[in-house]
FIMAR-899720 format. One record per residue: residue number from 0; chain; x, z, y of N, C-alpha, C in turn. Coordinates in nm, 4 decimals. Example, Ala and Ser with C-alpha at 12.3 -4.5 7.8 and 13.67 -1.06 7.14 Angstrom:
<atoms>
(atom 0; A; (1.3190; 0.7800; -0.5690); (1.2300; 0.7800; -0.4500); (1.3200; 0.7800; -0.3300)),
(atom 1; A; (1.2850; 0.7080; -0.2250); (1.3670; 0.7140; -0.1060); (1.2900; 0.7870; 0.0030)),
</atoms>
This chain:
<atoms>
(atom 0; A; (0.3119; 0.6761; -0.0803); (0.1870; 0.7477; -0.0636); (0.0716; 0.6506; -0.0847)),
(atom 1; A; (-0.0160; 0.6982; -0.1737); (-0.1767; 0.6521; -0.1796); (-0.2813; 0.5667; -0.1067)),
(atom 2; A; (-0.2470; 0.6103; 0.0320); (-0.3476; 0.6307; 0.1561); (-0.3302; 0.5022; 0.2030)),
(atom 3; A; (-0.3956; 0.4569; 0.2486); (-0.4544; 0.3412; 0.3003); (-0.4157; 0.3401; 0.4648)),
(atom 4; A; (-0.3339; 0.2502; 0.4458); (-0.2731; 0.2411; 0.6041); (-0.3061; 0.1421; 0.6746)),
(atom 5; A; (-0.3896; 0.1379; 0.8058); (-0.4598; -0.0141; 0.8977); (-0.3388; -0.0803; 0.9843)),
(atom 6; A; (-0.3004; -0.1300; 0.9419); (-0.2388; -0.2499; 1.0350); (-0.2885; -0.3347; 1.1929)),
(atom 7; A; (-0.3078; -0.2271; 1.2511); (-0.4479; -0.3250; 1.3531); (-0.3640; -0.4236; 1.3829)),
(atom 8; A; (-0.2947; -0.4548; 1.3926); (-0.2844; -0.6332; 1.5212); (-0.2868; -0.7542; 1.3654)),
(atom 9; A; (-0.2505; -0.6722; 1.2488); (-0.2996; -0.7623; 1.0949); (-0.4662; -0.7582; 1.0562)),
(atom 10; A; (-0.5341; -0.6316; 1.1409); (-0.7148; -0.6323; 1.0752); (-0.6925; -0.6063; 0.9194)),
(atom 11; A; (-0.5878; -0.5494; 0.8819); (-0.5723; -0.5562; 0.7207); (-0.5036; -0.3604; 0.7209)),
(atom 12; A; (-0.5241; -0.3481; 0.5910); (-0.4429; -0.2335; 0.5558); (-0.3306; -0.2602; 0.4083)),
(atom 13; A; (-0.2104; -0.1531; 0.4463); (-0.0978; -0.2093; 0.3471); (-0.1310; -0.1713; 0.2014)),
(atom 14; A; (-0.1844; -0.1078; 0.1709); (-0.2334; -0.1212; 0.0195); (-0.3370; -0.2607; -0.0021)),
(atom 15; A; (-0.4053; -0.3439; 0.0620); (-0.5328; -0.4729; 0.0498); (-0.6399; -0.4041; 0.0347)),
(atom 16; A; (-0.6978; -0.2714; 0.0994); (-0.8316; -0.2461; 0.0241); (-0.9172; -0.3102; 0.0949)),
(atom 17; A; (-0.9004; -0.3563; 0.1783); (-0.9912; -0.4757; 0.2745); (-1.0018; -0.6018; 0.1653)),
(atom 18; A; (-0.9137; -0.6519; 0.0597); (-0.9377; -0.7521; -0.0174); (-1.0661; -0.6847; -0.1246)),
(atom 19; A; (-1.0149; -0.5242; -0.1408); (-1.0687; -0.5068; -0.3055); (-1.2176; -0.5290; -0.2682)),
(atom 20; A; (-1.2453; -0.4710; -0.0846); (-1.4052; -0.4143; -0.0760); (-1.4863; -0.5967; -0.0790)),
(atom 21; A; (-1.3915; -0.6777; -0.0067); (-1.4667; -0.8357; -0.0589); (-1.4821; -0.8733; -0.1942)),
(atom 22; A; (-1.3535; -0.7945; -0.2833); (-1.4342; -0.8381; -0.4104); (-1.5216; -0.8139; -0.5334)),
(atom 23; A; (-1.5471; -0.6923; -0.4334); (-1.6521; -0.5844; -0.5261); (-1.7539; -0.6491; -0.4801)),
(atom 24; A; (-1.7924; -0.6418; -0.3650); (-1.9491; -0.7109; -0.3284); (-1.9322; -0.8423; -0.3593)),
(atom 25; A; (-1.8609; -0.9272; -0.3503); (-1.8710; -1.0643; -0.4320); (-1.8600; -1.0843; -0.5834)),
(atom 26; A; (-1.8248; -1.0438; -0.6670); (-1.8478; -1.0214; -0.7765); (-1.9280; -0.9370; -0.7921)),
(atom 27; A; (-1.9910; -0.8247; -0.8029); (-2.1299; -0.7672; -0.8054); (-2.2621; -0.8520; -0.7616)),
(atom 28; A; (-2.2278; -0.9299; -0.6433); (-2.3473; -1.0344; -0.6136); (-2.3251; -1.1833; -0.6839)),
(atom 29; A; (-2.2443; -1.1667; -0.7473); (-2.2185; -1.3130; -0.8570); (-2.2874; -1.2903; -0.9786)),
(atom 30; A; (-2.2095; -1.1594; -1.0153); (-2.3131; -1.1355; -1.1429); (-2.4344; -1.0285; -1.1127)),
(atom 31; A; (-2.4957; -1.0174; -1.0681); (-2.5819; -0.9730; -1.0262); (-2.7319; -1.0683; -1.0455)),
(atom 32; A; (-2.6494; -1.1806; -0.9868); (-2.7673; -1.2947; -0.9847); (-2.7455; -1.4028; -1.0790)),
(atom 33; A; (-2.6583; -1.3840; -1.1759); (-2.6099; -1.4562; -1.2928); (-2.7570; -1.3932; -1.4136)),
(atom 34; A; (-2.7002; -1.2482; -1.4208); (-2.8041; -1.1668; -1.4766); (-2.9539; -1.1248; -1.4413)),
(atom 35; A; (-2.9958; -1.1961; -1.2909); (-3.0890; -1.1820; -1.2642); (-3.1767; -1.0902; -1.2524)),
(atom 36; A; (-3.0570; -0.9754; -1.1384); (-3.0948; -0.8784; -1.1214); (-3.0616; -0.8521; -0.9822)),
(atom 37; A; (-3.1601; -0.7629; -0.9409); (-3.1940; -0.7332; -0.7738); (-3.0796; -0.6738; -0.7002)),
(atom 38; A; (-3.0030; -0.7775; -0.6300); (-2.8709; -0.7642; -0.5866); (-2.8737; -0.6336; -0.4894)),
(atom 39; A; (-2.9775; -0.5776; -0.4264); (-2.9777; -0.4546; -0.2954); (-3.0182; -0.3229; -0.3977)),
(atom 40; A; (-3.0463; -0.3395; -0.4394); (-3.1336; -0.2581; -0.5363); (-3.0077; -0.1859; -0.6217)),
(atom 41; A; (-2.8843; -0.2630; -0.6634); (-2.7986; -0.2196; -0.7834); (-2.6573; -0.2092; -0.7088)),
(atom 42; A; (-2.6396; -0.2364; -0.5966); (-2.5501; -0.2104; -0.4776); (-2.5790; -0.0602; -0.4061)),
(atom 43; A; (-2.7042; -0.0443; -0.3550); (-2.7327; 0.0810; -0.2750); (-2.7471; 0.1696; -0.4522)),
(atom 44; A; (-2.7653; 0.1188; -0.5711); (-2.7270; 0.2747; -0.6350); (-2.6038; 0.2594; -0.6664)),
(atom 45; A; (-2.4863; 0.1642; -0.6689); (-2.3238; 0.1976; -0.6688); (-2.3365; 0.2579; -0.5787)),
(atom 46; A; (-2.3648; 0.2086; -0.4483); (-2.2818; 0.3414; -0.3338); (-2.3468; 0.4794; -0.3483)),
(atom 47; A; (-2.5005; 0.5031; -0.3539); (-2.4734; 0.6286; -0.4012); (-2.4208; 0.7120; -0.5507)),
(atom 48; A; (-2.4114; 0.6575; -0.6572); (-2.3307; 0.6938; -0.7281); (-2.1640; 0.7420; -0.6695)),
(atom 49; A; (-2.1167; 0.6102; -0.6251); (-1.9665; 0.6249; -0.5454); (-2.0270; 0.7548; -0.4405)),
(atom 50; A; (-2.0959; 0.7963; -0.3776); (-2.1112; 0.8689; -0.2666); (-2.0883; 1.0128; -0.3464)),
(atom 51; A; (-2.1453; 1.0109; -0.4475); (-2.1854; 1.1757; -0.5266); (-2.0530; 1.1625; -0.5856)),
(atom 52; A; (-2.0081; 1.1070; -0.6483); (-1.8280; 1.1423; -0.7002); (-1.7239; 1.1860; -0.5649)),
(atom 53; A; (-1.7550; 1.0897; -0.4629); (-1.6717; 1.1690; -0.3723); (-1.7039; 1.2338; -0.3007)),
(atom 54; A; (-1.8373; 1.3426; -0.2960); (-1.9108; 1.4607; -0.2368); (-1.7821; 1.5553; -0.3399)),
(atom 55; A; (-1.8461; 1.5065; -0.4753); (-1.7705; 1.5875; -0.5721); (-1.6035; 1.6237; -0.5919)),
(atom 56; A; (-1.5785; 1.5005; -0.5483); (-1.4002; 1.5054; -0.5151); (-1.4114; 1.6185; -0.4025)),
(atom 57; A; (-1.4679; 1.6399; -0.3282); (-1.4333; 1.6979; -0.2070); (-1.3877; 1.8443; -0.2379)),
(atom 58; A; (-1.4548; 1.8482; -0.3401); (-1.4669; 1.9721; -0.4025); (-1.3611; 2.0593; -0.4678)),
(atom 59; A; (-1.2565; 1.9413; -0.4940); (-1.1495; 2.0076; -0.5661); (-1.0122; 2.0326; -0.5093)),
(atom 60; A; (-0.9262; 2.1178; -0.5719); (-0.8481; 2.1915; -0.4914); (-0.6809; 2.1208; -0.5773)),
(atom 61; A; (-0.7323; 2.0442; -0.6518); (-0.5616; 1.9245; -0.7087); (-0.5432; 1.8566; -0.5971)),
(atom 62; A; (-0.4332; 1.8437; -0.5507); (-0.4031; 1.7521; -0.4704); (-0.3509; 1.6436; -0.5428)),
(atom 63; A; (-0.3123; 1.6295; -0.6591); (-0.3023; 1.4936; -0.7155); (-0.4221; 1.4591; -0.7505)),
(atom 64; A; (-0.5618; 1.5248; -0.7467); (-0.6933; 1.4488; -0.7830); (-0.7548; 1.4042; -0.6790)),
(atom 65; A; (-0.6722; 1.4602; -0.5524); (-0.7826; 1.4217; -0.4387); (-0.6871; 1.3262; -0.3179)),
(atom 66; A; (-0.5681; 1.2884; -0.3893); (-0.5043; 1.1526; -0.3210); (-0.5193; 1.0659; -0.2529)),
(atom 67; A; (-0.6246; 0.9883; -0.3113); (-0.6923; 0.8904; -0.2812); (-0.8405; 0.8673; -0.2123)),
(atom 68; A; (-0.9072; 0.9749; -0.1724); (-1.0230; 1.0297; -0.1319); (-1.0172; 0.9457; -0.0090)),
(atom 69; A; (-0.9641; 0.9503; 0.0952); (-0.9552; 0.9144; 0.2267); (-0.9721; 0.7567; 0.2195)),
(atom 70; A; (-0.8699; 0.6935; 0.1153); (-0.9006; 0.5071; 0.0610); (-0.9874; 0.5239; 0.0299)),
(atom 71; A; (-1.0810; 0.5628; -0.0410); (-1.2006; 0.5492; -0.1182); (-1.2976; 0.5807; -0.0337)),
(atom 72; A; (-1.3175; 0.6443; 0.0365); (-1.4098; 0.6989; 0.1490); (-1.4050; 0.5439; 0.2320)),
(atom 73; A; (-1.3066; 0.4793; 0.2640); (-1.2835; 0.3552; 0.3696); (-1.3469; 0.2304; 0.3063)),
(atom 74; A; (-1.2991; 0.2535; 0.1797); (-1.3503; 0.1597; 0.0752); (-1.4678; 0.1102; 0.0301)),
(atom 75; A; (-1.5848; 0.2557; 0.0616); (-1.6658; 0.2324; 0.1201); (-1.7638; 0.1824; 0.2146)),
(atom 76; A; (-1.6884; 0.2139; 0.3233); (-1.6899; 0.1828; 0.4669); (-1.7101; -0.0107; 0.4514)),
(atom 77; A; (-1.5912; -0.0413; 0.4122); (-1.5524; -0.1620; 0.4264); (-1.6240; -0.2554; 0.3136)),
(atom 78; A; (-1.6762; -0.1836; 0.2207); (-1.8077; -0.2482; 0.1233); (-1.9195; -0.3052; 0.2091)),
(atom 79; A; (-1.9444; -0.2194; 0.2878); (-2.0691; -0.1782; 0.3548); (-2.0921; -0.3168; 0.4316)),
(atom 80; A; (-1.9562; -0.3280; 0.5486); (-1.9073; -0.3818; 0.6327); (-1.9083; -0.5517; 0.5648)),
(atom 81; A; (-1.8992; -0.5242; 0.4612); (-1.8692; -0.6648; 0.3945); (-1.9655; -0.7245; 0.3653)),
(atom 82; A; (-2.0773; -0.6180; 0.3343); (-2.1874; -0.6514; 0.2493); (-2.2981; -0.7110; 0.3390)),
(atom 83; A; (-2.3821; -0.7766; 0.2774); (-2.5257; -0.8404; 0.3741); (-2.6551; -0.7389; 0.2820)),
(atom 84; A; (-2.5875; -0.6775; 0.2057); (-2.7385; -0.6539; 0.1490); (-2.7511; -0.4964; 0.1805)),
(atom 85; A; (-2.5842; -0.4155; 0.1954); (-2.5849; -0.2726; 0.2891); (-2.5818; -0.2465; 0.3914)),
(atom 86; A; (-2.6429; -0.1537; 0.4901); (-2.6450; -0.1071; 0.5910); (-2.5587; 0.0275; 0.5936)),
(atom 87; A; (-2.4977; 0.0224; 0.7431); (-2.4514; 0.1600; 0.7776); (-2.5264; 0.3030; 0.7305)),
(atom 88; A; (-2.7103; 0.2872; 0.7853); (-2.7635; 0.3650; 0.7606); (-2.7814; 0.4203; 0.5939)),
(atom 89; A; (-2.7664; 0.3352; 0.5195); (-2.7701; 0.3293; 0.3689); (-2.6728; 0.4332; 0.3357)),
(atom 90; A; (-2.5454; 0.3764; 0.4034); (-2.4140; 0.5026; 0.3481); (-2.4180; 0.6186; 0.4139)),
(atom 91; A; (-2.4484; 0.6452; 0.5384); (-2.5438; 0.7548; 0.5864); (-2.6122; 0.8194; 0.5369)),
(atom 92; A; (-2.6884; 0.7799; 0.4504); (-2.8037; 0.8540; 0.4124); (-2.7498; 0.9157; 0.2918)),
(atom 93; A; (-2.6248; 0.8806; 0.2240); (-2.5665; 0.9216; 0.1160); (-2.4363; 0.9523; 0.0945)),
(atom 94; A; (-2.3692; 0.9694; 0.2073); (-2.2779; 1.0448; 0.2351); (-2.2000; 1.0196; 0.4313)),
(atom 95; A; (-2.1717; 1.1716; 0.4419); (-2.2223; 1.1959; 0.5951); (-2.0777; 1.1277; 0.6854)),
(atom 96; A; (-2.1599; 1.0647; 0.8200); (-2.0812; 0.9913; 0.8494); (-1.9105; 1.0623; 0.8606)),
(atom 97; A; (-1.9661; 1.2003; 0.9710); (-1.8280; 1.2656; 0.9683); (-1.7209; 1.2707; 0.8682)),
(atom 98; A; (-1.7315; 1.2796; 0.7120); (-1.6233; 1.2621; 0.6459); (-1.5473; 1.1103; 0.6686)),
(atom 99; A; (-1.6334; 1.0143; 0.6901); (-1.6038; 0.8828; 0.7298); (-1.5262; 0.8879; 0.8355)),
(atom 100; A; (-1.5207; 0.9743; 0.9453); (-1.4548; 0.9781; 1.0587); (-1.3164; 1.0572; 1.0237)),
(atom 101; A; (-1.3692; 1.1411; 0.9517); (-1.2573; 1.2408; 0.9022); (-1.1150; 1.1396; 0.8252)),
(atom 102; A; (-1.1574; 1.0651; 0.7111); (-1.1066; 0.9707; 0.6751); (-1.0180; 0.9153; 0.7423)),
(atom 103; A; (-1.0456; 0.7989; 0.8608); (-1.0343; 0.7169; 0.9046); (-0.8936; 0.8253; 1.0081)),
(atom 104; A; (-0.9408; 0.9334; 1.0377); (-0.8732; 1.0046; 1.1360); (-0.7160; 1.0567; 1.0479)),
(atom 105; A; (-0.7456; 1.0992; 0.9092); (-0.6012; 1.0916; 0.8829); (-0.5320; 0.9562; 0.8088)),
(atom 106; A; (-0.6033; 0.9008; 0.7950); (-0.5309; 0.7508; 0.7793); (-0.4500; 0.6943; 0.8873)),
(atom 107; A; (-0.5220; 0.7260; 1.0195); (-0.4097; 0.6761; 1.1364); (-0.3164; 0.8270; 1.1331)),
(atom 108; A; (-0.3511; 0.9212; 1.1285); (-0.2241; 0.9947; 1.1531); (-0.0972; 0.9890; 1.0089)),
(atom 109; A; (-0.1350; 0.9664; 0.8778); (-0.0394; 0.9108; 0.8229); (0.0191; 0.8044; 0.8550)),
(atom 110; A; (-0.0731; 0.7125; 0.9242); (0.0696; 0.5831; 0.9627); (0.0874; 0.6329; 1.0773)),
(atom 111; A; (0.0488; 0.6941; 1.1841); (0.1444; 0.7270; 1.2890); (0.2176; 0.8207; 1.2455)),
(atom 112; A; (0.2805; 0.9004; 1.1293); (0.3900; 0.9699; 1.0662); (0.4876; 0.8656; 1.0517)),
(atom 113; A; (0.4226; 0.7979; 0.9781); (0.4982; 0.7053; 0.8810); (0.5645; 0.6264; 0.9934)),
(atom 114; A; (0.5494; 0.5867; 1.0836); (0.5946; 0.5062; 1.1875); (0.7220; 0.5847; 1.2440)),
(atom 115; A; (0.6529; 0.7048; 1.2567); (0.7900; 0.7653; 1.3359); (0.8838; 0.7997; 1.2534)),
(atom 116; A; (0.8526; 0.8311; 1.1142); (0.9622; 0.8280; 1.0405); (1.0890; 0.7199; 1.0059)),
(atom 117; A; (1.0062; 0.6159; 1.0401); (1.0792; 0.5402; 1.0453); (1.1455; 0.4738; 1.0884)),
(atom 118; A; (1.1622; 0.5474; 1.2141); (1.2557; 0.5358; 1.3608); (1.3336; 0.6050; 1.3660)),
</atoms>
């Protein structure tokens, strides 16, 4: 499965999207300022770009298109979290926290499936 599973006593999840969200904002702020361009400025419009595709994912009724929604929603999260130049309120303002909660809420109940399945 897709979904992004937290490991708490690791602070990590078993797919690495905790690696990918450090290396989006570090490479975006590498070249960013390579190209000499306004690192907050071209970050807060990725996330809302990223915010309006997955308003738009929300929307659809494939379940093979909407797989990954819940990682990507976190992925977010953990951009944010990573970032010095985003704020909470930023991703707030462009997509609502509750799906963020929503997210986060079946990510632990897939690994608490997954756990018991595997007992």
């Amino acid at each position: 499965m897709a979904v992004c599973l937290s490991v708490c006593l690791l602070t990590g999840y078993s797919n690495n999207i905790h690696c990918l969200a450090k290396a989006i904002i570090q490479l975006s702020a590498a070249l960013f300022t390579i190209y000499n361009k306004n690192i907050e400025t071209h970050l807060k419009e990725f996330l809302l770009l990223a915010s309006v595709c997955l308003l738009h994912l929300g929307q659809e009724t494939d379940k093979l298109r909407t797989r990954n929604r819940e990682s990507i929603s976190l992925l977010m999260h953990l951009m944010v979290e990573e970032s010095s130049f985003l704020t909470a309120d930023m991703l707030e303002s462009c997509f609502p926290y509750v799906l963020l909660r929503n997210a986060y809420r079946e990510v632990f109940r897939e690994s608490t499936l997954a756990r018991l399945a595997a007992h």
